[in-house]
C-alpha positions in Angstrom: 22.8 70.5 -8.4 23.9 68.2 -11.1 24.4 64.4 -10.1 27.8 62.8 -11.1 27.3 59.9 -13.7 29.8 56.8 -14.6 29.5 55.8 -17.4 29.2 51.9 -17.6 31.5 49.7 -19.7 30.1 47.6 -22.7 28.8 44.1 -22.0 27.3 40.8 -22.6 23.9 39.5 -21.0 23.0 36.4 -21.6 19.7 35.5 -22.3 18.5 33.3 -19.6 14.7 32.7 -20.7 12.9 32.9 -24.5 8.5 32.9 -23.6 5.5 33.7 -25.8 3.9 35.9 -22.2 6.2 37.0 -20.2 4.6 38.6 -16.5 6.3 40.8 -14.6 5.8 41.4 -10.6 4.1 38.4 -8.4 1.2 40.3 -6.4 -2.1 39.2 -7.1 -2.7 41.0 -10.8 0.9 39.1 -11.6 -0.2 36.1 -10.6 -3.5 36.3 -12.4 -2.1 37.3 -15.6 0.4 34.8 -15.7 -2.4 31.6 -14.6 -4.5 33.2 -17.4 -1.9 33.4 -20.0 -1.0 29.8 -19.0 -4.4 28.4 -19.2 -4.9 30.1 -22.9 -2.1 28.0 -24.2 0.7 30.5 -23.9 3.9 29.8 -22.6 4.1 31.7 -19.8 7.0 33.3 -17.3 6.4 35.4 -14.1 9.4 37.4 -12.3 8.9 38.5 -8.9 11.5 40.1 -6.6 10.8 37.9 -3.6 10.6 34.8 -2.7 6.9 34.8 -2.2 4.2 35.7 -4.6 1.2 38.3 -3.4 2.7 41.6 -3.4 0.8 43.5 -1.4 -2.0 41.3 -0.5 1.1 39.5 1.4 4.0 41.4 2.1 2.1 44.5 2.6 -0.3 42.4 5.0 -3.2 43.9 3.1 -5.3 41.0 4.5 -8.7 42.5 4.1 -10.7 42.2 0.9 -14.3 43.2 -0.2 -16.0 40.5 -1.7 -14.2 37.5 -4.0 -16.9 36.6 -5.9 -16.1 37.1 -10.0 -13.8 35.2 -12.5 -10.4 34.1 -11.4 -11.7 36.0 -7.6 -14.2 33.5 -6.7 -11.7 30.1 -7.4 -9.6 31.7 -4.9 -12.2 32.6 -2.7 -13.8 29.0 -2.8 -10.1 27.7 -2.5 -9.6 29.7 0.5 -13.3 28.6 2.1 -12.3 25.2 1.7 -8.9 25.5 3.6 -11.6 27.3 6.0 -9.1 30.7 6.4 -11.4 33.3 4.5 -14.3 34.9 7.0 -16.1 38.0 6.6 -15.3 40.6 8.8 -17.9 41.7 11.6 -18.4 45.1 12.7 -15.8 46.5 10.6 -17.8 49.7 9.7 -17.2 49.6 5.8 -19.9 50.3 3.6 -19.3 47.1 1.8 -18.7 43.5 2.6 -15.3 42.8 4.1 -13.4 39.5 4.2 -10.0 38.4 5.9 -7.9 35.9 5.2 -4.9 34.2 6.4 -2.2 35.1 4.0 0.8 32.2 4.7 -2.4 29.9 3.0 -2.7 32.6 0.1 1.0 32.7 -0.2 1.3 28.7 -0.4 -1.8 28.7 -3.1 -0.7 31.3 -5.4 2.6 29.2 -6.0 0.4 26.2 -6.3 -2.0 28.1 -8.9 1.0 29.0 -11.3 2.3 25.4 -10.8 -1.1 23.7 -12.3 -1.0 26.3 -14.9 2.6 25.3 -15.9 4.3 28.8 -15.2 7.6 29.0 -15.2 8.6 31.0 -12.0 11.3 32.8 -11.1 11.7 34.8 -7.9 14.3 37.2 -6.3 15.1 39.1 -9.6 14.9 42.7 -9.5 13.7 44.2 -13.3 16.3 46.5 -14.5 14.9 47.8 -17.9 12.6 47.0 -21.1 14.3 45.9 -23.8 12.9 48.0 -27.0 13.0 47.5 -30.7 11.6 50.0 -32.9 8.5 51.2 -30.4 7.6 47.4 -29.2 8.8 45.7 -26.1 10.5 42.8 -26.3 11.2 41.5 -23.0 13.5 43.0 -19.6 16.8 42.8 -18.3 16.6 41.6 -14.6 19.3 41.7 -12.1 19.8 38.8 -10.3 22.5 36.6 -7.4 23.8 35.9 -10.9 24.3 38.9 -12.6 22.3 40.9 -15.3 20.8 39.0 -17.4 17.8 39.1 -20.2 14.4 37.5 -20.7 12.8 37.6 -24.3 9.1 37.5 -24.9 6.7 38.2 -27.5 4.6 39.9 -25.2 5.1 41.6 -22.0 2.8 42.2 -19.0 3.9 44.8 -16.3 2.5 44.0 -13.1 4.9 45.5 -10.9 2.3 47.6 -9.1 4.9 50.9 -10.0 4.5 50.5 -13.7 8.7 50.0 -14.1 8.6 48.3 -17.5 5.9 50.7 -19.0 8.2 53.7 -17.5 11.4 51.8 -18.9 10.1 51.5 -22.2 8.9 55.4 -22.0 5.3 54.4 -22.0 3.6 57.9 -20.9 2.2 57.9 -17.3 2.0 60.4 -14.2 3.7 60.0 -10.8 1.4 60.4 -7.6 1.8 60.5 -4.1 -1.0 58.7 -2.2 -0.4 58.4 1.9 1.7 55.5 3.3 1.1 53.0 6.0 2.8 50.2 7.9 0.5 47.5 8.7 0.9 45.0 11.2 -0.8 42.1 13.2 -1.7 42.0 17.3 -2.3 38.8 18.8 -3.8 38.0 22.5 -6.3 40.5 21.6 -9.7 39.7 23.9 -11.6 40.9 21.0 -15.0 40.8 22.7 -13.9 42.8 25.3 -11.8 45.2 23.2 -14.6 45.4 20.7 -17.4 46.7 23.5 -14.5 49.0 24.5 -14.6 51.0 21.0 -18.3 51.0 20.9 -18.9 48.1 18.5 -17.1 49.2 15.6 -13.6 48.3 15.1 -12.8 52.1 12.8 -13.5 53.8 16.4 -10.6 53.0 17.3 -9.6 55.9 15.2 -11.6 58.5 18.0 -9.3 56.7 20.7 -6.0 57.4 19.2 -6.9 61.1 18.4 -8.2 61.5 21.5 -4.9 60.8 23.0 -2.7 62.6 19.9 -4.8 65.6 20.7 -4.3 65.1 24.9 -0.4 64.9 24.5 -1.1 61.0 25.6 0.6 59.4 22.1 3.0 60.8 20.2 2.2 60.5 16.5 3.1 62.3 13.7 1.1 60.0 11.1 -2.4 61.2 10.1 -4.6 59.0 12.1 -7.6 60.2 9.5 -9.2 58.5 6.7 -6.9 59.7 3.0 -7.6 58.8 -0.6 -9.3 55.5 0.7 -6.9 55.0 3.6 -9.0 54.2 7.0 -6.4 55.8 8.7 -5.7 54.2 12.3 -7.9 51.5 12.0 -8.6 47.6 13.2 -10.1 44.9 11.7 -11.0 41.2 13.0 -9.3 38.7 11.5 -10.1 34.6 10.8 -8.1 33.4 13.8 -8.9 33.8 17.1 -7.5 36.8 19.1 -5.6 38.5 15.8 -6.6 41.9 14.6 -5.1 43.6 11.0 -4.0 47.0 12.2 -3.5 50.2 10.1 -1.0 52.4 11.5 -2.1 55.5 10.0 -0.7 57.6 7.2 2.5 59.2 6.2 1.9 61.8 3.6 3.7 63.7 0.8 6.3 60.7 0.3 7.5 59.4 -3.2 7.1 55.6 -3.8 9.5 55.5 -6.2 12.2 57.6 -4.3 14.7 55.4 -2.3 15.3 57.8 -0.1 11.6 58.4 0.1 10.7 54.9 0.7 14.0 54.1 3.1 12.2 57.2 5.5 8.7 55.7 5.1 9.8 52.2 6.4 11.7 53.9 9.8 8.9 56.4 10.3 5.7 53.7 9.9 7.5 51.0 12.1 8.4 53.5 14.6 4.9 54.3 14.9 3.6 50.9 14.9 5.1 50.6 18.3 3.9 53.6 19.7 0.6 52.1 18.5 0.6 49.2 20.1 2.0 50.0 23.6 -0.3 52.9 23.2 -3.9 49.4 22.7 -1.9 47.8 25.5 -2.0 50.5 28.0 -4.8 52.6 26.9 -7.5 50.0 25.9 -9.2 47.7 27.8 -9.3 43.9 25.8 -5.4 44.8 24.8 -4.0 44.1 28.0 -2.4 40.8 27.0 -1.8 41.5 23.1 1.8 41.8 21.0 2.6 42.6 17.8 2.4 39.0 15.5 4.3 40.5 12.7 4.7 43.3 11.0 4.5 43.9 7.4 7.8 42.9 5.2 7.5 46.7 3.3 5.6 49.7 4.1 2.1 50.0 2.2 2.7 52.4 -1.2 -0.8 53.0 -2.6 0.3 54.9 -5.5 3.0 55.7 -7.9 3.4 55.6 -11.7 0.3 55.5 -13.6 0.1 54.5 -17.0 -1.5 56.7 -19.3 -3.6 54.2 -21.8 -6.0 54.1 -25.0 -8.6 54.8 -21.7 -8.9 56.4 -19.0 -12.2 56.1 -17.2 -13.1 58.4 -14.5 -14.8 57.6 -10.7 -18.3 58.2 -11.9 -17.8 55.9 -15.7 -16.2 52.9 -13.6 -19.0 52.8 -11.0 -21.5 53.1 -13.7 -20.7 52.8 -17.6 -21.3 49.6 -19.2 -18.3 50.3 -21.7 -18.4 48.8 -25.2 -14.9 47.3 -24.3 -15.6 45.9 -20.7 -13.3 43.6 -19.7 -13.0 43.8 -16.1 -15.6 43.4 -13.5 -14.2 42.7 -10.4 -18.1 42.0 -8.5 -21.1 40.5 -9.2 -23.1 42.6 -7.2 -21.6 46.0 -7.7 -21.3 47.9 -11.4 -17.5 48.5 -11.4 -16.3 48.0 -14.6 -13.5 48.9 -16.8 -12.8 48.6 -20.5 -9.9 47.0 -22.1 -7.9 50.7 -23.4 -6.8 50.5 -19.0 -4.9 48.0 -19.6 -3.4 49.1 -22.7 -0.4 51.6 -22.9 -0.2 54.8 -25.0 2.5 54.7 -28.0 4.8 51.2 -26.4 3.4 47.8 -28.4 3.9 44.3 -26.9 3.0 45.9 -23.6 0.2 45.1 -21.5 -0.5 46.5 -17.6 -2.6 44.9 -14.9 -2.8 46.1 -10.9 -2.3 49.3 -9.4 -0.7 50.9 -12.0 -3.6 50.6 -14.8 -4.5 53.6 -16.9 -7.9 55.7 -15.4 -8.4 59.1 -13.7 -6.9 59.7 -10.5 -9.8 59.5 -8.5 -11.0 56.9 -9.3 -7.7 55.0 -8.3 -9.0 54.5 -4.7 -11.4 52.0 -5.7 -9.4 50.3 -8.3 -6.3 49.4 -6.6 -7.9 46.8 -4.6 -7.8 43.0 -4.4 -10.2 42.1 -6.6 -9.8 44.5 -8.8 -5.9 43.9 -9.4 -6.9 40.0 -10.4 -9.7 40.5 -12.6 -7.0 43.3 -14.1 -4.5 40.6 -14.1 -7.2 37.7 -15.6 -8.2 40.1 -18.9 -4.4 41.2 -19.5 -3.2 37.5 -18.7 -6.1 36.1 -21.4 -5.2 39.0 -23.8 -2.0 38.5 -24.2 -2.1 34.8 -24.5 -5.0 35.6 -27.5 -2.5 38.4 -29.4 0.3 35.7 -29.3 -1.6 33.1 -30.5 -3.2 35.4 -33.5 0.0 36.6 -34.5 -1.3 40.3 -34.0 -0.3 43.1 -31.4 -2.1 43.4 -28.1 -3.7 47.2 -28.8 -5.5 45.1 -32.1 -6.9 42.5 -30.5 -10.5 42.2 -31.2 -11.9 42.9 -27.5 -15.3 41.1 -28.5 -13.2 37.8 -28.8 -11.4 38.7 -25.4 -15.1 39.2 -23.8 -16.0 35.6 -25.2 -12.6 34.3 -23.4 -13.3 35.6 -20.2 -16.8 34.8 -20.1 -16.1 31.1 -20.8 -14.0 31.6 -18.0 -16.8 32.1 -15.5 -16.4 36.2 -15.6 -19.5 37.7 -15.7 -19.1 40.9 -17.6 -22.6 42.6 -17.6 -23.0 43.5 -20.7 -26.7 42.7 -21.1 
């Protein structure tokens, strides 16, 4: 079926903002980027579509983070410990450390952060499209309250988690569906009683809600199994008393980037995160008393666009390889690593990515679309771009050895031997 198209009248966008490093999308790698670029003397702008900074780690109440503990990671972590609202999360079955957090404090940080770093902020613009000349890009067109208007740059960082400025500016990448999930937060939880309940271990909660799916006890249609690092229906003990973060379970086969897609996800997931929690209430003893605190301001999209770069490291090279070009190392006390050609977009110049949408094999995604890995993404892109603006030259020439000094005297320890 062809769609009808209109074919939009000529017109005049004024340019609203002229930066050296411009940053688009305000989750955590956004924020990085832009405090980085800041701090290396460029002058800096970040866009972000609402009128909060996190992304995910706030809206998406993804308030659960291995460790903090490298580069631009561990300020936050230490700025958190001294607000006393990070805590590391007991009996949460993971194989690695866990940490919560309270994320109104993050949310009220991150805005400080880019303030001491003297970025220029704008929120509740929505990125229409690159603007291009001859191959490079040279900066967006945002919609806005105010109408369409344009922000120049000399370089460009796309943060948006859904690569939509590396797509825009036909930067290659692939589109993949990863499982969905509403997440939300129960208070009045008696968590020592609810905890001996499930055995000790928060993830057998899981068992529970089969059980019933299985019984005819709960209707669900989400998986309630573990999916491309999902935990599936799954709990976790937060920093204040009598809160848990719940994970609803997954919805499958869904299109992060499809409207109609994401419109179903949001009705499906919140639907279900009722069902849920009557279902703890009733079923569980420990829930008797609980409610739902609040429930996430967008369904949880793991996955969408990913850029294809000048690298793309699989699951056994980024848990392993010391790469020539390392520039990201998101923990001290685990290998992870990945060079700089991830961040670093086939055939588009000026253009630099950082977050979920970097450039590596698919399975290896999982692991690299976490918190700490989306800021020490953000931390090299941010210091790289500020370093190709400054030297006159594009970001793909940058010499990476002079980037590795950067972030080093930054506090990132890079492993390199």
């Amino acid at each position: 079926m062809t769609m009808e198209r209109i074919l939009e009248p000529e017109r005049s966008i004024p340019v609203v903002a002229d930066v050296e490093v411009l940053v688009c999308g305000g989750g955590v790698a956004g924020v990085a980027a832009a405090v980085c670029a800041a701090r290396g003397g460029a002058k800096t702008m970040l866009l972000e579509r609402y009128g909060f900074l996190g992304g995910l780690a706030i809206n998406g109440l993804v308030i659960t983070t291995p460790p903090l503990d490298n580069g631009i990671n561990r300020e936050i972590c230490e700025t958190l410990r001294r607000r006393r609202v990070y805590a590391r999360c007991e009996h949460s079955g993971e194989p690695i450390e866990m940490n919560a957090y309270d994320p109104e404090i993050l949310k009220h940080e991150l805005v400080r952060m880019l303030g001491v770093a003297g970025v220029e902020l704008l929120l509740h613009v929505y990125i229409a499209r690159a603007l291009l000349d001859q191959g490079a890009v040279t900066g967006v067109i945002i919609e806005t309250k105010a109408g369409r208007q344009a922000v120049r740059a000399r370089c460009v960082i796309d943060a948006t988690g859904d690569a939509d400025v590396a797509a825009s500016a036909a930067a290659p990448f692939r589109l993949v569906k990863k499982p969905m999930t509403m997440m939300f937060n129960l208070v009045g939880v008696d968590t020592e009683r609810a905890l001996v309940s499930l055995g000790g271990n928060w993830r057998n909660v899981q068992k529970v809600v089969q059980r019933a799916i299985e019984a005819g006890e709960l209707a669900f249609e989400l998986s309630a199994t573990p999916n491309f690092g999902s935990p599936g229906v799954s709990l976790e003990k937060l920093v204040h008393e009598g809160e848990l973060n719940v994970w609803s379970g997954n919805l499958l086969d869904m299109d992060g980037t499809d409207p109609r897609d994401l419109t179903h996800a949001e009705i499906v997931t919140r639907e279900h995160t009722m069902r849920l929690a009557e279902f703890l209430r009733v079923a569980v003893p420990g829930f008797e008393r609980s409610r739902i605190e609040c429930t996430a301001t967008q369904v949880g999209v793991r996955a969408t666009r990913q850029v294809q770069g000048e690298a793309s490291p699989t699951l056994e090279e980024v848990r392993g390889r010391v790469f020539e070009e390392t520039v990201v190392k998101p923990y001290i006390n685990l290998s992870l690593r990945l060079p700089y050609g991830s961040l670093v977009p086939q055939q588009v110049e000026n253009l630099l990515v950082a977050g979920r949408c970097i450039s590596a094999e698919e399975e290896a995604m999982a692991q690299l679309r976490l918190i700490p890995v989306c800021l020490a993404t953000g931390q090299a892109a941010g210091t790289a771009a500020a370093m190709a603006v400054q030297q006159g030259v594009r970001p793909r020439r940058l010499q990476v050895k002079l980037l590795q000094a950067a972030l080093a005297a930054q506090g990132v320890a890079l492993g390199l031997g």
